[in-house]
C-alpha positions as CSV (number, residue, x, y, z in Angstrom):
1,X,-53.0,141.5,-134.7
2,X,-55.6,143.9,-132.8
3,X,-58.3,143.5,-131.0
4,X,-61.9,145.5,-130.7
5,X,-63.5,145.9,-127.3
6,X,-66.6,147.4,-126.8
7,X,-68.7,148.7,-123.8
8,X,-72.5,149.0,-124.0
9,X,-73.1,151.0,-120.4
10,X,-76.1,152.6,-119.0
11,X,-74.6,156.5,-119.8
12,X,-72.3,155.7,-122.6
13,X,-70.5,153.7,-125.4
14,X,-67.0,153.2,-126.0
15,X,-65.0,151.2,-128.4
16,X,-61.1,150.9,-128.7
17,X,-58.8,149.3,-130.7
18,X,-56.4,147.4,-128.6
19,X,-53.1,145.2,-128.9
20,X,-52.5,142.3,-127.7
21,X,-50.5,143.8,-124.7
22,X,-53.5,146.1,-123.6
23,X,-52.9,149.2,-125.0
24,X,-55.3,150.9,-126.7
25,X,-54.8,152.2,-130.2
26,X,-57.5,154.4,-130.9
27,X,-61.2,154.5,-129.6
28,X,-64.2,156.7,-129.6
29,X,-66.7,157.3,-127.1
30,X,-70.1,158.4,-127.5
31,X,-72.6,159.6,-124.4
32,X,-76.4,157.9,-124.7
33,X,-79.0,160.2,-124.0
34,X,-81.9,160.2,-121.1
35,X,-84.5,157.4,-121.5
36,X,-82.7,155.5,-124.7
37,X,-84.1,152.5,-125.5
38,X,-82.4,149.4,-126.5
39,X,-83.5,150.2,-130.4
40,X,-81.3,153.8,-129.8
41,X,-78.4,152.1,-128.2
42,X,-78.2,150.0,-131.3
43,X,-78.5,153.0,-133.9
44,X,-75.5,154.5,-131.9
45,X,-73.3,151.3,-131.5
46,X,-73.8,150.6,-135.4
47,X,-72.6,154.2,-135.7
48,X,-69.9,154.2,-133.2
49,X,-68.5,150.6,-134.8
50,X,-68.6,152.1,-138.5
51,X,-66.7,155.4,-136.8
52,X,-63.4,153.0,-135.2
53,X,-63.4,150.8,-138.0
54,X,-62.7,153.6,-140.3
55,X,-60.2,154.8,-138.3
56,X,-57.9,152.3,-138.0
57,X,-55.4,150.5,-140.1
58,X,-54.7,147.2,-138.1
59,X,-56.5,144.1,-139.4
60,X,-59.2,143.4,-136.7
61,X,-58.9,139.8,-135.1
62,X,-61.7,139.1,-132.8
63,X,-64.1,141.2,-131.1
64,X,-65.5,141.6,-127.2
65,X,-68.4,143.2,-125.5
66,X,-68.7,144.4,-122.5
67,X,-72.4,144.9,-121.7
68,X,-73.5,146.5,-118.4
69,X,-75.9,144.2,-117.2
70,X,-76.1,140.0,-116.6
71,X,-74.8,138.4,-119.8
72,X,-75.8,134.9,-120.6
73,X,-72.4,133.9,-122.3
74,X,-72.5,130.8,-123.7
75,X,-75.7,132.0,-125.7
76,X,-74.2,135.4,-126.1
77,X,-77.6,137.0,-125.6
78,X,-78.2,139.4,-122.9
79,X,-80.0,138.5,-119.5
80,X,-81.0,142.3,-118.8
81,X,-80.0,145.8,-118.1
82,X,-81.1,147.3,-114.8
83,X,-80.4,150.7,-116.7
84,X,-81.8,150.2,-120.5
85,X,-84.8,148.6,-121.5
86,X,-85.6,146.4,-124.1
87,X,-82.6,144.0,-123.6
88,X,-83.5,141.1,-122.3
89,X,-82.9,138.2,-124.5
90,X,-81.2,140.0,-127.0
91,X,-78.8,138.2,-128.9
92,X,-76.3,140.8,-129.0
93,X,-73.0,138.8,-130.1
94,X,-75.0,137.4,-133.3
95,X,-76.0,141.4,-133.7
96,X,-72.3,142.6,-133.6
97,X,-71.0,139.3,-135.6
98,X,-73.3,139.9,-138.7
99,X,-72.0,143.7,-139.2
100,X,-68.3,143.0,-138.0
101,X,-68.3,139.6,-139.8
102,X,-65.7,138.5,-136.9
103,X,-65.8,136.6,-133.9
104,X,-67.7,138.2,-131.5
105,X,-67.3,137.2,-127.2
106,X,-69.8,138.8,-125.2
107,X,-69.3,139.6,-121.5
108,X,-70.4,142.0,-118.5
109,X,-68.4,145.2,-118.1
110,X,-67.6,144.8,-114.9
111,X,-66.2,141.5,-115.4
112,X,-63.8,143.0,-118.6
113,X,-62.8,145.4,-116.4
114,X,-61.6,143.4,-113.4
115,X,-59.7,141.2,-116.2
116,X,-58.2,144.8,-117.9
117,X,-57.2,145.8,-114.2
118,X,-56.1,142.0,-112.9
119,X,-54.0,141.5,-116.3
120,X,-52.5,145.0,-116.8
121,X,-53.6,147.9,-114.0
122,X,-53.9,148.1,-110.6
123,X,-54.1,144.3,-110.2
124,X,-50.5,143.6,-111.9
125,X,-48.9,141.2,-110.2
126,X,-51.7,139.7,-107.5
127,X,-53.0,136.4,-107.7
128,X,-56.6,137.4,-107.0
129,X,-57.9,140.6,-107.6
130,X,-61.6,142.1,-106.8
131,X,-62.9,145.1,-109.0
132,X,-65.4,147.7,-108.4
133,X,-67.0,150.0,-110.0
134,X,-69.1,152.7,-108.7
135,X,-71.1,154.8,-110.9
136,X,-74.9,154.9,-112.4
137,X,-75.0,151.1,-110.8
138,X,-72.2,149.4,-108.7
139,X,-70.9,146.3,-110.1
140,X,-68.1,143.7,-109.3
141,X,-66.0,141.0,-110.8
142,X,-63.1,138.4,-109.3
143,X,-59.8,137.4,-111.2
144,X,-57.9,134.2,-110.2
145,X,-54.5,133.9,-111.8
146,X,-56.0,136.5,-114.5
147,X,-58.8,134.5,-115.6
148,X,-62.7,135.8,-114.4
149,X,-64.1,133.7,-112.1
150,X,-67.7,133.2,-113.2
151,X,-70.6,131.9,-111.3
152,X,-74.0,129.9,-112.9
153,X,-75.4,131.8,-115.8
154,X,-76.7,134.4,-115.8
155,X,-74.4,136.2,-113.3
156,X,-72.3,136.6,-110.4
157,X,-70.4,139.5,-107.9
158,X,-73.6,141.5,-107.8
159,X,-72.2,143.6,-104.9
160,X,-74.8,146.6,-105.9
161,X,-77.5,144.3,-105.4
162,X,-75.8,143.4,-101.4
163,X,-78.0,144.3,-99.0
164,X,-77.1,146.5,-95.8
165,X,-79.4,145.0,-93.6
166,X,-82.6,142.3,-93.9
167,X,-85.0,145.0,-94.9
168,X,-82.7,147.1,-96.9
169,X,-81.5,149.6,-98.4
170,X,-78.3,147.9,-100.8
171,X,-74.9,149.0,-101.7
172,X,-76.2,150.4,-104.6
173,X,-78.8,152.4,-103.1
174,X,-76.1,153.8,-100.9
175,X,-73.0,154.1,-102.5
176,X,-73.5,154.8,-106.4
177,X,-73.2,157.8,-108.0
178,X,-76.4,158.2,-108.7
179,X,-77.3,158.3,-104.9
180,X,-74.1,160.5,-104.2
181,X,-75.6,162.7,-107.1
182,X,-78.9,162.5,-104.9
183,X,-77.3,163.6,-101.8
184,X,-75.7,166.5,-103.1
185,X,-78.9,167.7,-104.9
186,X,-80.0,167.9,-101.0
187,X,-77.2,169.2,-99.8
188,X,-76.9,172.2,-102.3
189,X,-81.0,173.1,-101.9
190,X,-80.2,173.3,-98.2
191,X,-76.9,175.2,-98.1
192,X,-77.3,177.1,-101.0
193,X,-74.2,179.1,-99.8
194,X,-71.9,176.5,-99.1
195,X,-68.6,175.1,-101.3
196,X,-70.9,172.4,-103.3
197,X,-73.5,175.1,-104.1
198,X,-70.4,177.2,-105.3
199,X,-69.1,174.0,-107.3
200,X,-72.4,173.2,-108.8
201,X,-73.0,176.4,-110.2
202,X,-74.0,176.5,-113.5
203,X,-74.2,172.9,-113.8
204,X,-76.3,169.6,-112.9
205,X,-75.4,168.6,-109.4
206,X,-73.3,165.5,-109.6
207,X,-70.9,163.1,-107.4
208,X,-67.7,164.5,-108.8
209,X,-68.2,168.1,-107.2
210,X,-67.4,166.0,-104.2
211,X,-63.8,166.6,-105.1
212,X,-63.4,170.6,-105.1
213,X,-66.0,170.8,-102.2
214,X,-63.4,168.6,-100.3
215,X,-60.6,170.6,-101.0
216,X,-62.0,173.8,-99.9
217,X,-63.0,171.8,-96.6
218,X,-67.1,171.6,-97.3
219,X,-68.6,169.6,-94.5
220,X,-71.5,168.4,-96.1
221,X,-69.5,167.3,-98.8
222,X,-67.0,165.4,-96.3
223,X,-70.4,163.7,-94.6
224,X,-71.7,162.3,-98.1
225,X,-68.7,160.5,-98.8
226,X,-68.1,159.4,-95.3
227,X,-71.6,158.0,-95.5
228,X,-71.2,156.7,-99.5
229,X,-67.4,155.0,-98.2
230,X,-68.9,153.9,-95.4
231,X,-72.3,151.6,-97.2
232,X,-69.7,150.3,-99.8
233,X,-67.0,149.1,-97.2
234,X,-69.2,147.6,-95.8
235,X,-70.4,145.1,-98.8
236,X,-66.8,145.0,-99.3
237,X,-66.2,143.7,-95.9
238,X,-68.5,140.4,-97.4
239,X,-66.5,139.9,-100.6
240,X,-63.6,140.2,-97.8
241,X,-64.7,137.7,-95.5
242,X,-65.7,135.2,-98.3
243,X,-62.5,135.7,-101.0
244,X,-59.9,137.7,-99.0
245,X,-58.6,138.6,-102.8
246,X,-54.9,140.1,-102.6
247,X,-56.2,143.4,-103.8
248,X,-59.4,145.4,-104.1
249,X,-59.4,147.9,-107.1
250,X,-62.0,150.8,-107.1
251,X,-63.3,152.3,-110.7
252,X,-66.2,153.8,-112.1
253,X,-67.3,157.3,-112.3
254,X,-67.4,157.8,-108.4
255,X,-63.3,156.4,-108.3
256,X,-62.8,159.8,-110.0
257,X,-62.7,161.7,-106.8
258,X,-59.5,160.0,-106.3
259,X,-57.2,159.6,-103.2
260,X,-60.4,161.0,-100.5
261,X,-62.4,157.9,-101.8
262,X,-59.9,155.3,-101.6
263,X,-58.3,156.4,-98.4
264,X,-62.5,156.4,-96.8
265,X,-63.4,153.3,-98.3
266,X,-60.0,151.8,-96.8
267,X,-60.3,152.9,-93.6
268,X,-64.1,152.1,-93.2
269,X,-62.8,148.6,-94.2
270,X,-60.8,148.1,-91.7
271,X,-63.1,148.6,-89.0
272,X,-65.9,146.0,-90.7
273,X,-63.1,142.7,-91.3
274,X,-62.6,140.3,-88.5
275,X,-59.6,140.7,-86.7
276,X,-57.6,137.4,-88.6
277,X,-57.9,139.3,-92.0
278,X,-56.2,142.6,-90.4
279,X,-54.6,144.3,-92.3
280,X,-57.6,143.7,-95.3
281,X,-56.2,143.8,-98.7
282,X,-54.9,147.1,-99.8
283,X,-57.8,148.9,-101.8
284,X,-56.5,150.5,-105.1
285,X,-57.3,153.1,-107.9
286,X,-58.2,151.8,-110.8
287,X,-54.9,152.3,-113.2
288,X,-56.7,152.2,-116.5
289,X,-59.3,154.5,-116.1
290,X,-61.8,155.6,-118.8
291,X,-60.9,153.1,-121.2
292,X,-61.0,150.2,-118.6
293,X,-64.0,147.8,-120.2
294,X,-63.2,148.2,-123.6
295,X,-59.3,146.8,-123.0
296,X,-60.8,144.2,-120.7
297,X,-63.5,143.1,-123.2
298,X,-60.7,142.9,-126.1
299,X,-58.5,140.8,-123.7
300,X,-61.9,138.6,-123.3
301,X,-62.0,138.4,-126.8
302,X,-58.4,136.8,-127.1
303,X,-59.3,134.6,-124.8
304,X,-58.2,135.5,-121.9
305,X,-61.0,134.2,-119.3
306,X,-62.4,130.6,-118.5
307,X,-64.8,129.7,-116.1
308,X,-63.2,128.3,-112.9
């Protein structure tokens, strides 16, 4: 038996082959270019699906989808995509059923992901787990007992969408890599001779030079992820105060900085948590990395979720 997950996100498709314990047998990945439409995405998933079917010899049993955007389950259609347009109301399980000819579960990617980490990554092992992720949006999902919590269709854990104070801006607009990415654009046109400069060169300014720029001790660099760690422990500090989950586990694109995130967005946690929930739960790397949505939409697909 196998499962195939599949994650539709703003930047990129993946899809992976993936047994029943999690592991992922063979995938393929492909990046969506600038300004796709929801007709392009399509072309490409329908390409990407032909590509890991062919390239597999285990007998498919169900399918899962992990779309990056509200999902309205039941229907499998999609709700929207902040990142894509032309989704909303798509029937996207009915799509990916009529090529596969399988049974298709259709879910949102942070959501599979929290599951993938909760069941078999960073969240191994904890009753309740929060997940993060922090890339072009910033999304979040909540395992009990590893099972996904879900709210009232069509949606719920929208920490991106938090906001910081009553007239703005929200976690999103503060600690996602596209505003990281739009810091150090700044930072590199006014210190054109410091360590990010240096790292940039050559290439499109982005949130993961924060991690050389670090090590060689860059100050701007150090102030835009102080800033970034600061804006997302502080939504965090919310989901804290309302779930006080046994872990928090940080992914996305922005996670891949590594230890310097984690350790910041810890700290700046500690300081935002009433006193009776010090210590706050220990915040984590995500464990499965690149791979995470697919696994967790194939473990959807198995049937490992409810709605509590």
């Amino acid at each position: 038996m196998a499962l195939l997950g599949i994650e539709i996100g703003g930047t990129k498709l993946q899809a992976a082959v993936v047994s029943p314990a999690g592991e992922a047998l063979a995938s393929r990945h492909e990046a969506l270019a600038s300004g796709s439409g929801a007709s392009e995405v399509l072309a490409s998933v329908e390409r990407l699906l032909a590509a890991v079917m062919a390239s597999t010899p285990d007998r498919i049993d169900a399918v899962g989808v992990g779309f990056g955007g509200p999902v309205d389950r039941g229907r499998g259609l999609v709700a929207a995509s902040y990142q894509v347009e032309g989704w909303g109301g798509f029937p996207l399980a009915a799509w990916v059923r009529d090529r596969l000819r399988l049974p298709v579960m259709l879910e949102n990617d942070t959501n599979a992901a929290t599951l993938a980490e909760a069941v078999h990554g960073a969240g191994r092992g904890c009753r309740s787990v929060v997940y993060t992720n922090s890339g072009s949006g910033i999304g979040a999902g909540w395992a009990i007992e590893g099972r996904i919590h879900h709210g009232r269709p069509p949606g719920e854990m929208e920490l991106g969408h938090l906001l910081l104070s009553p007239e703005g801006p929200t976690v999103e607009n503060s600690a996602s890599g596209w505003s990281i990415d739009r810091e150090i654009c700044a930072a590199v046109e006014q210190h054109p001779g410091g360590s990010l400069a240096a790292a940039a060169a050559g290439q499109k300014p982005s949130a993961l030079l924060l991690g050389p720029a670090l090590a060689a001790g860059d100050p701007q660099a150090a102030a835009i992820l102080d800033r970034a760690a600061r804006a997302y422990a502080l939504g965090l500090s919310h989901v804290v105060h309302l779930l006080n989950p046994d872990a928090i586990v940080l992914g996305g694109g922005v996670a891949k900085i590594g230890e310097p995130w984690r350790r910041a967005v810890e700290g700046h946690l500690g300081r935002f948590v009433m006193k009776a929930f010090c210590p706050p739960p220990p915040v984590r790397l995500s464990l499965i990395g690149d791979l995470v949505v697919p696994v967790g939409a194939a473990l959807v697909a198995a049937g490992n979720t409810r709605s509590e």
